[in-house]
Structures are given as structure tokens and as C-alpha cells.
MARZA-42013 format. One record per residue (C-alpha): x, y, z. Coordinates in steps of 0.02 Angstrom, whole numbers, plus 50000, padded with zeros to 5 digits. Layout:
<rs>
R,x,y,z
R,X,Y,Z .
...
</rs>
This chain:
<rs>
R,x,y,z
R,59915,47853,53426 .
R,59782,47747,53334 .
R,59887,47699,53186 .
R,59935,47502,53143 .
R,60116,47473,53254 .
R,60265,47404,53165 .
R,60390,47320,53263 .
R,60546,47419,53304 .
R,60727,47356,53332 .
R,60849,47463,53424 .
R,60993,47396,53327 .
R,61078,47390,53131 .
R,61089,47209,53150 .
R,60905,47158,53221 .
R,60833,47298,53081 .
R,60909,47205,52958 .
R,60828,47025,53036 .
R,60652,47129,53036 .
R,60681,47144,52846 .
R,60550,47088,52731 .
R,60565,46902,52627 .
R,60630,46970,52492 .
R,60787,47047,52603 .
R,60805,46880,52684 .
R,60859,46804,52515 .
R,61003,46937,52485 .
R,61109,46872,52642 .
R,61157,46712,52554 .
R,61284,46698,52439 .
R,61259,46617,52251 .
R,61423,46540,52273 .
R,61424,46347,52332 .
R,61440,46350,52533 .
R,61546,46230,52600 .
R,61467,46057,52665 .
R,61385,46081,52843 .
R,61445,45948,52961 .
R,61299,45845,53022 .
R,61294,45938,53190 .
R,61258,46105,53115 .
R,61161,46038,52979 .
R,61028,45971,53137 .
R,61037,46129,53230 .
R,60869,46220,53278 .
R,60849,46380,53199 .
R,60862,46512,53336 .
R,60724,46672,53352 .
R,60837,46777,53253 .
R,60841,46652,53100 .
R,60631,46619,53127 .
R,60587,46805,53136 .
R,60707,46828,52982 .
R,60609,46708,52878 .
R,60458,46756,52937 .
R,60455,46964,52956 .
R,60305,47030,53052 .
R,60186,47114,52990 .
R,60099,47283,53008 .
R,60038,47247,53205 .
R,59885,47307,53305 .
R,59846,47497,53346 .
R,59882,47571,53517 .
R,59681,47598,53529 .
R,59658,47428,53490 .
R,59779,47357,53620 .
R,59750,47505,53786 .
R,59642,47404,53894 .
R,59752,47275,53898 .
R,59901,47357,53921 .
R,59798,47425,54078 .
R,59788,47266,54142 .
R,59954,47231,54100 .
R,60003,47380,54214 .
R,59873,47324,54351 .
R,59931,47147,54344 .
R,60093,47220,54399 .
R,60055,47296,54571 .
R,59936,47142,54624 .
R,60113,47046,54558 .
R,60242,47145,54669 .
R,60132,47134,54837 .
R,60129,46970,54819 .
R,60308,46961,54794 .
R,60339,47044,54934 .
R,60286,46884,55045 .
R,60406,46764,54957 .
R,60554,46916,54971 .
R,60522,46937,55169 .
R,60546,46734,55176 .
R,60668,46690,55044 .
R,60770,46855,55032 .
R,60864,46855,54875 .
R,60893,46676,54874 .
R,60857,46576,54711 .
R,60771,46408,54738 .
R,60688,46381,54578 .
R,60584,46223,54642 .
R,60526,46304,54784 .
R,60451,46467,54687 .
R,60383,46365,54547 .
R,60286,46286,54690 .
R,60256,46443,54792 .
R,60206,46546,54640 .
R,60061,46425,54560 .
R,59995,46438,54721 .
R,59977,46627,54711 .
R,59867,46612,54555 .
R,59683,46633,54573 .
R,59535,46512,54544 .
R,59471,46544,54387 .
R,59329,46624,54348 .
R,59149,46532,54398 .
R,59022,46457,54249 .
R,58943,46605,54225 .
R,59070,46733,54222 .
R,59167,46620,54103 .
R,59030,46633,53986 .
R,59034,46807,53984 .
R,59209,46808,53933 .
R,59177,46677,53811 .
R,59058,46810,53727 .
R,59181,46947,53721 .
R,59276,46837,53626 .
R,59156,46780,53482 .
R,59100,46957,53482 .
R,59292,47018,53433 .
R,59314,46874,53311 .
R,59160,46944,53234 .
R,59259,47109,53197 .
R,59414,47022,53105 .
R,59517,47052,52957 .
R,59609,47001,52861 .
R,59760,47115,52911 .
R,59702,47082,53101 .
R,59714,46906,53085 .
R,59896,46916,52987 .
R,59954,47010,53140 .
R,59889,46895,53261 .
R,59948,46734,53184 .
R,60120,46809,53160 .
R,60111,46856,53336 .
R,60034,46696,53418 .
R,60168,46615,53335 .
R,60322,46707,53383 .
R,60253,46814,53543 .
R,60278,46633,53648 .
R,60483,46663,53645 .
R,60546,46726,53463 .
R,60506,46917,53506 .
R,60588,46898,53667 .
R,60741,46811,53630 .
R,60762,46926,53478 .
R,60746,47073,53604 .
R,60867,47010,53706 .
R,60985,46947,53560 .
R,60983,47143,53502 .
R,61025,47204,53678 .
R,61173,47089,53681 .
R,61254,47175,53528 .
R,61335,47313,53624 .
R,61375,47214,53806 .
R,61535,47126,53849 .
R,61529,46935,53785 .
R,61510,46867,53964 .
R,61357,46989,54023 .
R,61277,46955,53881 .
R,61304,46753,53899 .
R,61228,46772,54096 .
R,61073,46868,54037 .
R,61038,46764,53882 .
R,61042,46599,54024 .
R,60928,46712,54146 .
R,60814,46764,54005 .
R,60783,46573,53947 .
R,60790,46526,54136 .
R,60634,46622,54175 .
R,60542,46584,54025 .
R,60561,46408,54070 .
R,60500,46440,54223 .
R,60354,46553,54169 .
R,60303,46406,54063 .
R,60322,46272,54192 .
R,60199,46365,54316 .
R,60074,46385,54192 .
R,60073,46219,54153 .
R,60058,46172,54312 .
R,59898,46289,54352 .
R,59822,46237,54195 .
R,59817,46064,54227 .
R,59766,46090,54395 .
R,59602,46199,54334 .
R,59565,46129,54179 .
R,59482,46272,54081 .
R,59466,46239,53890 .
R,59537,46384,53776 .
R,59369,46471,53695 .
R,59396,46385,53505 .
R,59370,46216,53608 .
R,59190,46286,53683 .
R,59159,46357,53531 .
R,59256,46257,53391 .
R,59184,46409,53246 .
R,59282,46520,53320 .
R,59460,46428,53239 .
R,59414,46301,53117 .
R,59604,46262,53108 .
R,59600,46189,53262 .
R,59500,46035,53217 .
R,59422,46028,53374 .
R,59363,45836,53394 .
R,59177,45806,53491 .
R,59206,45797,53653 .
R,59372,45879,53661 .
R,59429,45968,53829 .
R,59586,46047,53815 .
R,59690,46113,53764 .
R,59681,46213,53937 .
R,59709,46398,53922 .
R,59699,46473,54107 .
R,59844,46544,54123 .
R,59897,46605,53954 .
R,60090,46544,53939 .
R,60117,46687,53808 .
R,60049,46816,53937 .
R,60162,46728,54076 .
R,60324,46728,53954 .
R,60287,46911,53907 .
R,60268,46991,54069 .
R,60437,46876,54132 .
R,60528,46939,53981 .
R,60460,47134,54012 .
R,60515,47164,54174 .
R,60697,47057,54142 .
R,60732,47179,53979 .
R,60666,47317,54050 .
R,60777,47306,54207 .
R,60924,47288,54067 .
R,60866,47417,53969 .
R,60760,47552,54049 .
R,60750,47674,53907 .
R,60670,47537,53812 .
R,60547,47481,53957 .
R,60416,47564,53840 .
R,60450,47469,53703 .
R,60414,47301,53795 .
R,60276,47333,53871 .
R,60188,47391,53701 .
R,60244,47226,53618 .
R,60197,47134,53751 .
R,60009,47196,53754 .
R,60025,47163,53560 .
R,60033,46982,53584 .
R,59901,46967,53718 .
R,59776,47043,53617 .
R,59828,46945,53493 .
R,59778,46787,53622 .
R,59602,46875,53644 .
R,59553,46923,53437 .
R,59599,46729,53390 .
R,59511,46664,53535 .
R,59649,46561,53595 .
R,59586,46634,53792 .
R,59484,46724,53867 .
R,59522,46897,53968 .
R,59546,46781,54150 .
R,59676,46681,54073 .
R,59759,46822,54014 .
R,59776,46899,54181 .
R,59805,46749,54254 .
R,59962,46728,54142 .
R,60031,46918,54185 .
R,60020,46886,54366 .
R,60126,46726,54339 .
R,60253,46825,54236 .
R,60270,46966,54332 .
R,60294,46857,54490 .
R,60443,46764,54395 .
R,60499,46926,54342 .
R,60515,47008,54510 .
R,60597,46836,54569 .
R,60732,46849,54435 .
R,60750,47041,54464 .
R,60793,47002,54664 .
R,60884,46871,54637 .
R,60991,46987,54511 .
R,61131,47023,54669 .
R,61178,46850,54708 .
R,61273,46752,54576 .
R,61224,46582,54632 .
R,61119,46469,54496 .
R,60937,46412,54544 .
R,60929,46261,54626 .
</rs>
């Protein structure tokens, strides 16, 4: 299928969040709304209430998006060997501390010099071929693939689980994208690698790139890590829609390639990390004890 993707929702209720703008102003009322006490008033809107104001567009095509949902797949098997080690040690035991440790330590050196520079011009050779609908879909998804998407996915599988399930795999879901976060963070500043638009500030004048600017550092890719955590916790939840994630999530690292936010290592880098939490939350799934 080469045609431009559209996000799906499973649901009535997420459909209606997917809605376009003009949608989002039917669902409130002309009538005055009573005064919102100054706790509510403060609250952050959550991923449903951000993806409602701000509907995605018309996304990238499967063509577009295969080889890295080949990686994506690839990333998966080098992911589960190496899970295999901490499993054989740890058993199903959570220590969170321990496996944010243990798990920055499985990712690779990056790339050297020279084969960084080759990925650097893979990436001002794609923002050569941009549009303007290309770069719609990758904004939209730079800014919501990091957690909105995910939380909205798992917000819509909620809808037809008891209140309690759904309240344990809302925490586990937010647990390991925490976590997926906090090792990449940890690798990054550990490697240092600039994000391409700071070696090459032309490729996102948006960024105001200052002279002599070295980071923001981009190996691993945190949306990569978050995606591939979130894919393998709803797709243990939800089989049948298994399909679904994995598709989305190779939407939003391409999206991390075409706006030159990384390069392909990072992007990797960042599925191996969120597979590995993935597997870790998926074995830990039999023990009800919290992470330490």
C-alpha cells in the first residue's frame, strides 16, 4: 500500500478525539460553564485533550516508511537476546534502578566520524525531497509521537477494561516511558552526538542553532525508545492491534529522519532501548510488586 496513512482509532470515543478542528469546537456547550476551581483550572491537558486540538494529519505512505519498519523489526531480535541475559539473572524481578543501569550499558558506541557523515548525508539528501504535506506530517508527529500517540492508544484500550486493569496498565505504560526516556538520556550524555540540524543548522532554521552549539544530543532517539516501549506494552494488551503499533510507530521515526532531528544510528539506537524496556515490563507482567 503506497497511499498517504491516516491514523486509525479502534474506538467511538478516540474517533471522535481524531476529529478535525472544526469538530473539536462542537463538544463545548454555548451555555456559561460553571467556575473551575483553581486546581482544575491549572491542570495539564492530557494526550487525549492535545491530539483533540491538534488532529493529525494525512501521515506518511507505507513505501515511504518500510525500511524502517525493517529495522524496527530487526531492532527487535538483537533487543530480546539481549534480554535474555538480564532474564537468566534477574528473573522476573523488577528493579527499575538496576535495569536503567544495566540497559544503557547494552547500547552500542555510536557510529565513528566517518560513518556519521554518511548518515548525516542521507539526511540532507531526504530534506531535499520535502513537502509541504511531508513536513505537516512530520511536525504533527515529532510533536505528539514522544507520548501523545501512545497514551491516546492506551487511553482507547482502556474504554472497554475493568476500572482497575485499566488504572495498572495506564501506571505501567507511563512507568516505562519514563524509563525509556531516562536511559536515553543517560546514553546521550554519555556520547555526546549532536542531532544533524546542529551539524548542519540549514537543515531546520527553526532551531536557531547558535555558533558553536553542541547539542542538543540525539544518539539515542527518545521518540524511537518511547515507541518501541509503548509497541511491545500495547501490543501484549492488544494483539489484534500489534499491527497497528508497529505502523505508527515507524511513522514517527521517519518522521525523526525527513526533519533531520537524527540520523539512522540514533534511531536504532533508540529501538534497541525501547524494546529492551519493553521486554522488561512484559516479564515483569506476572509479579505484582512495583519497581524499586
Amino acid at each position: 500500500m503506497n497511499s498517504p496513512r491516516r491514523l486509525k482509532w479502534q474506538y467511538p470515543l478516540i474517533a471522535v478525539v481524531a476529529a478535525g478542528a472544526a469538530a473539536f469546537g462542537l463538544v463545548h456547550s454555548t451555555d456559561a460553564a460553571p467556575a473551575a476551581s483553581s486546581a482544575s483550572a491549572k491542570k495539564k491537558p492530557g494526550a487525549t485533550d492535545l491530539i483533540k486540538a491538534d488532529p493529525p494529519p494525512v501521515l506518511f505512505t507505507d513505501a515511504q516508511v518500510a525500511d524502517v519498519a525493517k529495522q524496527q523489526a530487526a531492532q527487535k531480535h538483537t533487543a530480546d537476546a539481549l534480554f535474555a541475559k538480564w532474564k537468566a539473572a534477574h528473573g522476573s524481578t523488577r528493579d527499575d534502578k538496576a535495569f536503567l543501569t544495566w540497559a544503557a550499558q547494552q547500547v552500542p558506541a555510536p557510529p565513528g566520524k566517518a560513518e556519521r557523515t554518511t548518515e548525516l548525508h542521507q539526511v540532507q539528501a531526504l530534506a531535499k525531497t520535502r513537502t509541504a504535506a511531508g513536513k505537516k506530517a512530520a511536525t504533527w508527529l515529532e510533536t505528539h509521537g514522544k507520548s501523545d500517540i501512545w497514551k491516546l492508544y492506551g487511553h482507547d484500550q482502556r474504554e472497554l477494561l475493568p476500572k482497575e486493569q485499566g488504572a495498572v496498565e495506564k501506571t505501567e505504560l507511563k512507568t516505562a516511558l519514563k524509563i525509556a526516556k531516562a536511559i536515553t538520556e543517560n546514553v546521550a550524555a554519555r556520547d555526546k552526538q549532536p542531532a544533524p540540524y546542529v551539524l548542519d543548522p540549514s537543515l531546520r532554521p527553526d532551531k536557531h542553532v547558535t555558533a558553536g552549539q553542541k547539542g542538543p544530543y540525539s544518539y539515542p532517539s527518545r521518540h524511537a525508545a518511547k515507541a518501541a516501549a509503548a509497541v511491545t506494552l500495547l501490543g501484549d494488551w492488544a494483539p489484534h492491534r500489534a499491527e497497528d503499533y508497529k505502523a505508527m510507530a515507524a511513522q514517527v521515526l521517519y518522521s525523526r529522519l525527513y526533519m533531520a532531528g537524527h540520523v539512522n544510528s540514533d534511531i536504532t539506537a533508540g529501538t534497541l532501548v525501547g524494546d529492551l524496556v519493553g521486554d522488561y515490563f512484559q516479564n515483569a507482567a506476572a509479579t505484582s510488586g512495583a519497581g524499586k
